[in-house]
C-alpha positions as CSV (number, residue, x, y, z in Angstrom):
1,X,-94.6,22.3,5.2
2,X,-96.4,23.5,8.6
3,X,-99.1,21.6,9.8
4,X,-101.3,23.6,12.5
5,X,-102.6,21.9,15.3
6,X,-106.3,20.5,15.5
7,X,-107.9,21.3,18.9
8,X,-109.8,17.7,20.0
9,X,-112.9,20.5,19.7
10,X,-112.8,20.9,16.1
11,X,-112.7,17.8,15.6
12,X,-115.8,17.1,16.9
13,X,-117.3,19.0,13.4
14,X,-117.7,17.3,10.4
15,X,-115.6,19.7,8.9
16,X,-112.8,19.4,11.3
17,X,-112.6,15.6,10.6
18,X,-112.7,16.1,7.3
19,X,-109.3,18.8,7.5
20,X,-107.8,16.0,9.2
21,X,-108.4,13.3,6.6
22,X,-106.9,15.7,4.3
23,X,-103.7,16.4,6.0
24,X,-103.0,13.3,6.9
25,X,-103.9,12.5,3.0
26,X,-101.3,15.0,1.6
27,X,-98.6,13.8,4.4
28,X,-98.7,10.7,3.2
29,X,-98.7,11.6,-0.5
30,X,-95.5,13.9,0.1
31,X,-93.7,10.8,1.6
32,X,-94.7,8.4,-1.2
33,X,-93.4,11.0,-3.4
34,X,-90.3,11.6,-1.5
35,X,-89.6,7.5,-1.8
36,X,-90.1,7.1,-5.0
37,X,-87.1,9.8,-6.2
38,X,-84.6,7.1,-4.3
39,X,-86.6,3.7,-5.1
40,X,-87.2,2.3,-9.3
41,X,-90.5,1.4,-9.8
42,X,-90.9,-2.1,-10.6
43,X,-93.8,-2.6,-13.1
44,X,-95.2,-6.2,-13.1
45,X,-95.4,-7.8,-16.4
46,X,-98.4,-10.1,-17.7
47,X,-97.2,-13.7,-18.8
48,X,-98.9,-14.6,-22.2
49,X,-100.2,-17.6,-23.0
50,X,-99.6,-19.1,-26.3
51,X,-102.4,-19.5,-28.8
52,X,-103.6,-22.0,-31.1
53,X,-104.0,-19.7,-34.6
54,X,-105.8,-21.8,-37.8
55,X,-105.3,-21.1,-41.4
56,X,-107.1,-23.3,-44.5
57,X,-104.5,-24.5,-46.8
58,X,-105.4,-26.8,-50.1
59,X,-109.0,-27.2,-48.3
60,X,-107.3,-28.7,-44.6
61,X,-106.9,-26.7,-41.4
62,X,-103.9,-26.1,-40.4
63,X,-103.0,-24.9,-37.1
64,X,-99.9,-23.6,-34.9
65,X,-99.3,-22.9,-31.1
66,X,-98.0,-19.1,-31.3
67,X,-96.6,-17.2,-28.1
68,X,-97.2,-13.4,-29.1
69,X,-95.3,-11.1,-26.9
70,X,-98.2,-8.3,-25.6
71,X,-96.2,-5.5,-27.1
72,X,-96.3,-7.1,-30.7
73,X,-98.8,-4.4,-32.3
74,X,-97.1,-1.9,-31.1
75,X,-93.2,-2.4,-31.0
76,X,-90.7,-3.9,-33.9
77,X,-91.0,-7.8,-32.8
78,X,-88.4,-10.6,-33.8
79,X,-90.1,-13.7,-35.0
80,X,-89.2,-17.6,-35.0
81,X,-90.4,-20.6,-36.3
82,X,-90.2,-23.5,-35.1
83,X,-90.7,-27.2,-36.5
84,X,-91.3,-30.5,-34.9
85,X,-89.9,-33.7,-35.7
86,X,-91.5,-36.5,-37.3
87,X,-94.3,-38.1,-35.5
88,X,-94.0,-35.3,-33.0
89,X,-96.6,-32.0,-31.9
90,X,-96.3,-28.3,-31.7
91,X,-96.8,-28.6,-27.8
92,X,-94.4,-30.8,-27.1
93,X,-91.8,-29.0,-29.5
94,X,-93.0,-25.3,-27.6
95,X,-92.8,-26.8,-23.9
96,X,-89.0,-28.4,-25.0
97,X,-87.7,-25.2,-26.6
98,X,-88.9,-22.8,-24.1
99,X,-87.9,-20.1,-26.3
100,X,-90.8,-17.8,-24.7
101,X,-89.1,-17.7,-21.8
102,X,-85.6,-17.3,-23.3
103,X,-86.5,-14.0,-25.6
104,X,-89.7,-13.7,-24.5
105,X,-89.6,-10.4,-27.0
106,X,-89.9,-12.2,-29.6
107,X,-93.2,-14.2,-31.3
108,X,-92.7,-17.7,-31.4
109,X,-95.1,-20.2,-34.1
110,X,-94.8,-23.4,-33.5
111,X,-97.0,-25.4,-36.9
112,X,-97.8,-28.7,-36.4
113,X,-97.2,-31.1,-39.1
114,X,-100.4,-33.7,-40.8
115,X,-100.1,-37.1,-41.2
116,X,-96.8,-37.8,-43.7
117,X,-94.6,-40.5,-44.7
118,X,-91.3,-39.9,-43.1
119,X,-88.1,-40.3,-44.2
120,X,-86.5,-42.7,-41.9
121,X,-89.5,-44.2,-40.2
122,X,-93.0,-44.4,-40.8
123,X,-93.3,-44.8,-44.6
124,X,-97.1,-45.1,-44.5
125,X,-97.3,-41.9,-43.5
126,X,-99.6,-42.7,-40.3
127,X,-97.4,-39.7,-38.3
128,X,-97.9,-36.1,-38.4
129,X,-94.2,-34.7,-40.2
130,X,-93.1,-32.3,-43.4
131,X,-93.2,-32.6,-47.3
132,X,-89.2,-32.8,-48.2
133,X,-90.8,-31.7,-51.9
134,X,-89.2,-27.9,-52.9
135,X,-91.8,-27.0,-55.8
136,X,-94.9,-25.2,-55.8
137,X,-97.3,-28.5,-54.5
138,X,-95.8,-28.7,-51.4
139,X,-98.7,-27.7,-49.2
140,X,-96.0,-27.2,-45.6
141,X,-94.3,-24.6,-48.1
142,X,-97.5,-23.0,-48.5
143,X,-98.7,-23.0,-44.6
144,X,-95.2,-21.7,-44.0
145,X,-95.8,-18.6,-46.5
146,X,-99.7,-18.1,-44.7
147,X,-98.2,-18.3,-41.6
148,X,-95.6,-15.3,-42.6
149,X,-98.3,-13.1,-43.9
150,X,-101.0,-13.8,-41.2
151,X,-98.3,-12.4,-38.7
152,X,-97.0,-9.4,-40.7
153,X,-100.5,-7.9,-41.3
154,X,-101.5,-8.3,-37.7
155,X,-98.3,-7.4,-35.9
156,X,-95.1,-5.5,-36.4
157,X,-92.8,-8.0,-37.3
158,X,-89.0,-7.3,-37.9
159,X,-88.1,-8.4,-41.1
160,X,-85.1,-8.0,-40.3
161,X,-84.9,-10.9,-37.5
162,X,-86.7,-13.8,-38.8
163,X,-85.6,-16.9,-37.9
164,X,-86.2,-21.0,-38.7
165,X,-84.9,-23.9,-36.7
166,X,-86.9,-27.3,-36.2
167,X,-85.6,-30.6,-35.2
168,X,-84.9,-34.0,-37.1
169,X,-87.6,-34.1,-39.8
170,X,-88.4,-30.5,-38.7
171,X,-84.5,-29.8,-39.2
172,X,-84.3,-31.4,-42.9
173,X,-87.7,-28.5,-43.4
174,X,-85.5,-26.0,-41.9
175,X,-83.0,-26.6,-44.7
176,X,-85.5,-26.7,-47.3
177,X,-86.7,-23.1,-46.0
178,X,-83.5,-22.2,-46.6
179,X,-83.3,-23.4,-50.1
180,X,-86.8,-22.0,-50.8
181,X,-87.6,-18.7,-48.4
182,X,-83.9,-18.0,-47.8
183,X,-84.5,-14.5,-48.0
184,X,-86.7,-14.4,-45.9
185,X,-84.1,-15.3,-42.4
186,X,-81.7,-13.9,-40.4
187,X,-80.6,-16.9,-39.6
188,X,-81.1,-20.6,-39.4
189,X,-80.5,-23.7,-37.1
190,X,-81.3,-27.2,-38.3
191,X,-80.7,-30.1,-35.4
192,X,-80.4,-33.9,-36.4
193,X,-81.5,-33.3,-39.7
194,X,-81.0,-35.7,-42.8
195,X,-79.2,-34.5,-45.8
196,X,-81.5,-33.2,-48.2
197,X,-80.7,-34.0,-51.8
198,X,-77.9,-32.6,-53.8
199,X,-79.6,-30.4,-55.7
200,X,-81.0,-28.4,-52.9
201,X,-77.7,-28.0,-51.3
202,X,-76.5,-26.4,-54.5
203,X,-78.8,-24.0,-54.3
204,X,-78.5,-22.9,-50.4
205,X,-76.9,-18.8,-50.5
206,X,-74.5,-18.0,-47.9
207,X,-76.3,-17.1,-44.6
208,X,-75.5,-17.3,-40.0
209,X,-76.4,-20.8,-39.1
210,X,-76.4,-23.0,-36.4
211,X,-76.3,-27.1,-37.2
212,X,-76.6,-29.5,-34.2
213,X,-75.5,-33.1,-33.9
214,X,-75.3,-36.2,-31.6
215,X,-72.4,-38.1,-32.2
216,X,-73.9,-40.9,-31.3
217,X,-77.0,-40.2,-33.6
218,X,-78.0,-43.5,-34.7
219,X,-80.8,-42.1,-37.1
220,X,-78.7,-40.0,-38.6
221,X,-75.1,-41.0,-39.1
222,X,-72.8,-38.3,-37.5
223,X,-70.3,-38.5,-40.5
224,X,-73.3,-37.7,-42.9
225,X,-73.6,-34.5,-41.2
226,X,-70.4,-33.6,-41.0
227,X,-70.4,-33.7,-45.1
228,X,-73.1,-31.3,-44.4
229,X,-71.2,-29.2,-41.6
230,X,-68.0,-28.7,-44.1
231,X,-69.6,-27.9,-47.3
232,X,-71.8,-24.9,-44.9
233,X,-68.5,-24.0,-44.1
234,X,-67.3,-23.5,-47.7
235,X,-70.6,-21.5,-48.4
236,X,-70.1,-19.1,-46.1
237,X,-66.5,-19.1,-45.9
238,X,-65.6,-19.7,-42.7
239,X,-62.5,-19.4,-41.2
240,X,-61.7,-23.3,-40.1
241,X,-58.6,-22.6,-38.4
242,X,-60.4,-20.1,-36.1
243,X,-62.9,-21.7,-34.5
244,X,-64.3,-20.3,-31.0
245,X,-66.4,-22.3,-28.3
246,X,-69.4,-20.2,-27.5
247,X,-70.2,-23.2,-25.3
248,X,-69.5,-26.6,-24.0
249,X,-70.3,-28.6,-26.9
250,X,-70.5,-25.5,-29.8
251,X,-67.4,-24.0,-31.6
252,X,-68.5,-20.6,-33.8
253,X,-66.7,-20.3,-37.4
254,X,-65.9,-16.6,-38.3
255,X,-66.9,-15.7,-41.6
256,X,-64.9,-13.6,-44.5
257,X,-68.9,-12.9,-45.6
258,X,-70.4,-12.2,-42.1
259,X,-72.3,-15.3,-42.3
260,X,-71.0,-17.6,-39.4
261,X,-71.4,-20.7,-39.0
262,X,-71.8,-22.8,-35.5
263,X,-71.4,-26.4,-35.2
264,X,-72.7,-27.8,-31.9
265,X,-71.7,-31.6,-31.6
266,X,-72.9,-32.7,-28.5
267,X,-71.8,-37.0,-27.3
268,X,-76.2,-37.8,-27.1
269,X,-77.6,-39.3,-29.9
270,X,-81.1,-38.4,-31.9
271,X,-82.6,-36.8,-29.4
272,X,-82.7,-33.0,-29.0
273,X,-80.6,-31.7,-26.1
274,X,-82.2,-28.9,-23.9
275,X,-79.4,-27.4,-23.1
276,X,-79.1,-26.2,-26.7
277,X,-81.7,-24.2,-26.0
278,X,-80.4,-21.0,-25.1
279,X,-77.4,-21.3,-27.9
280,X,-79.8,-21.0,-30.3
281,X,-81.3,-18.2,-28.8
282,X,-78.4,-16.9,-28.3
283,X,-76.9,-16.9,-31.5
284,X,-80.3,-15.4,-33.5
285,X,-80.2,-12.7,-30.9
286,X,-76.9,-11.6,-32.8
287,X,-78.0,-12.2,-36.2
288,X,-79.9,-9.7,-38.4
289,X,-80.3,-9.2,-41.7
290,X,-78.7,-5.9,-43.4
């Protein structure tokens, strides 16, 4: 492209500034283009803040802290749930987890518990926690199917990548999801949970799971969860003899029915380990339902 010469006369009109202002306009504009054909464009992305969402169940509010990825009315969306331990928060057990930052694609709901008697501590019930109860009264049961529907009529939730995973009390609920919504996941992960009764376990179908222990846990005896650990291994049929580390402290189970099975034994005790963090992730992020 030829650009005549402006005398410094012309200029002196309005319309000769004006040329000039144009020119130099569409120079500039055939450079930016020219740029752009050898450079990506880097689009900034907005960082959501997670909400607190309320629902009315058996005449009490109950609430949840819920990170809801911006795209979630408009593209398919995992989703994961996440429960607290006994006598713990939903912004504690969000700010641990960080799992907005580790798929930040996906919605994360974080419920918070009322005031319960626990199963190891706290028998008067003075903490916030989950009913262990798997019939019809339990009222967590009930938040947890509100919850599920509140979030598939407002967004486009993949039902083919929901997941549970919660934490010591929160881990036991995780187990009792399993028994009661099993359908419903992809996948599971219970950490430092107690043994739920018998019965339950005899109803659990095979399905990908992720159980974390401290062998030092002095609330929950290691070997108690082992029990657990082998007879999930007999559900799902997992190869013993071919166990894999996917990290430092987890070792990944093939399964014969595609449902494997991770045990991550770490040397802490009760308390959650962050670094466990982005297994979990990790591990959902392969698991979807057929």
């Amino acid at each position: 492209m030829l650009i005549k010469s402006l005398s410094f006369r012309s200029l002196k009109s309005p319309f000769g500034f004006k040329v000039l202002l144009l020119t130099a306009g569409l120079f500039i504009a055939f450079i930016a283009i020219g740029l752009s054909k050898n450079k990506p464009v880097h689009q900034l992305t907005v960082q959501v803040k997670p909400q607190v969402m309320e629902w009315t169940i058996d005449g009490k509010v109950r609430k949840a802290l819920v990170y809801i990825p911006a795209t979630a009315k408009t593209k398919v969306t995992p989703l994961i749930f996440l429960y607290h331990a006994h006598g713990g928060n939903m912004q504690n057990i969000f700010n641990t987890h960080k799992f907005d930052q580790l798929w930040p694609e996906a919605i994360t709901i974080c419920p918070q518990g009322l005031n319960t008697p626990g199963e190891l501590t706290d028998k008067e019930g003075n903490l916030p926690g989950w009913q262990m109860a798997a019939d019809a009264g339990n009222t967590d049961l009930q938040f947890f199917d509100a919850m599920l529907k509140t979030l598939q009529d407002d967004y486009m939730v993949d039902a083919k990548r929901i997941y549970v995973t919660g934490h010591s009390n929160g881990g036991s609920f995780t187990y009792l999801l399993w028994v009661t919504r099993g359908d419903t996941f992809a996948a599971v992960a219970p950490t430092a949970p107690r043994a739920i009764d018998a019965k339950l376990m005899a109803m659990l179908k095979p399905k990908p799971a992720l159980h974390l222990m401290g062998e030092t846990d002095l609330a929950v005896k290691p070997e108690v969860q082992r029990l657990t650990c082998n007879y999930i291994l007999k559900l799902n049929k997992c190869d013993v003899n071919a166990g894999e580390k996917v990290a430092q402290y987890a070792t990944l189970y093939p399964s014969a029915t595609r449902n494997p099975f991770i045990i991550y034994s770490h040397p802490g005790g009760h308390a959650y380990p962050p670094e466990a963090n982005a297994v979990i992730i990790d591990f959902f992020k392969k698991q979807m339902k057929p």
